[in-house]
C-alpha positions in Angstrom: 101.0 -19.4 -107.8 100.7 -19.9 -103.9 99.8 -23.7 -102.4 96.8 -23.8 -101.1 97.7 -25.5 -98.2 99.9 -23.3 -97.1 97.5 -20.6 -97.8 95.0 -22.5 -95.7 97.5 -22.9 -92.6 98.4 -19.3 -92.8 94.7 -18.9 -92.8 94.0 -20.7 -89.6 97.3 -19.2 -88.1 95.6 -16.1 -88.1 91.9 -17.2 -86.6 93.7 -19.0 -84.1 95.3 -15.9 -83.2 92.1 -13.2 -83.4 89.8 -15.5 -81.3 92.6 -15.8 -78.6 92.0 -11.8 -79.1 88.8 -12.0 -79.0 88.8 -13.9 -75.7 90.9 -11.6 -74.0 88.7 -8.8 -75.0 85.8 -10.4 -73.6 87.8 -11.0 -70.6 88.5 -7.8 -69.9 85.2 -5.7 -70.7 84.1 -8.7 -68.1 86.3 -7.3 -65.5 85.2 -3.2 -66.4 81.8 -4.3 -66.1 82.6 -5.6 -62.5 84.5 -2.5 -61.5 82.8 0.0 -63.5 80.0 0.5 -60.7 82.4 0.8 -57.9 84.5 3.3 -59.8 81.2 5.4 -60.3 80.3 5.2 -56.6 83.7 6.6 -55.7 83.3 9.5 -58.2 79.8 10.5 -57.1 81.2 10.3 -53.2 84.3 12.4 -54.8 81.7 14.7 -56.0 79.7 15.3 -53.2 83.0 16.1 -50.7 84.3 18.5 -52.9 80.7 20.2 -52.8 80.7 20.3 -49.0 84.5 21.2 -49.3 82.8 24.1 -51.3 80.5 25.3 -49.7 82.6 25.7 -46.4 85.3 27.6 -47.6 84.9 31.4 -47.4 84.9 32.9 -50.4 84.1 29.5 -52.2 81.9 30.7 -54.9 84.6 33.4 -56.2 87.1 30.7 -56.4 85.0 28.8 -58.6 84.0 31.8 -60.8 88.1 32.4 -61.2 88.0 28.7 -62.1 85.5 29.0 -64.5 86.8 32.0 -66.0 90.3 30.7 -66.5 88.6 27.6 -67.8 86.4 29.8 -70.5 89.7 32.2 -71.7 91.8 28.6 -72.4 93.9 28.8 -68.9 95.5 25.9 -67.6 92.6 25.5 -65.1 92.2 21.7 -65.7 89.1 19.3 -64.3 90.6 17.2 -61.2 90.4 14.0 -63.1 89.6 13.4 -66.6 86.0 11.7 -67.0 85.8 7.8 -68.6 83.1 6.5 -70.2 80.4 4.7 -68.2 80.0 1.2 -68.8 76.5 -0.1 -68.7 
């Protein structure tokens, strides 16, 4: 049979240890939540020069139709960066 005390420290061991987890984790979605917003500015501005990029190339829209038909038969035609999840 085990001793309850030592049952009880190993007990307390271990919610010592998952609120220090706990508190990091708060920590950091603190920190996403800070950057989250100017990460998504930067995307959208990313967005929008690659458009004009586009659209002033000759021959702009066949280059994207290759790119999408790569994309469609499994081709190695990859996006530029993969997307994360937005934070609220």
């Amino acid at each position: 049979m085990k001793d309850i005390h030592e049952v009880l420290r190993q007990k307390q061991t271990r919610y010592a240890q998952l609120g220090k987890q706990i508190e990091m984790l708060q920590q950091a979605a603190e920190k996403l939540r800070e950057v989250a917003p100017l990460l998504a500015e930067n995307d959208d501005e990313d967005n929008a020069v690659l458009m004009e990029v586009d659209e002033a190339l000759p021959g702009g829209d066949a280059m994207a139709a290759k790119a999408g038909a790569a994309g469609a038969t499994g081709g190695a035609a990859k996006a530029a960066r993969p997307t994360a999840p937005r934070w609220p």
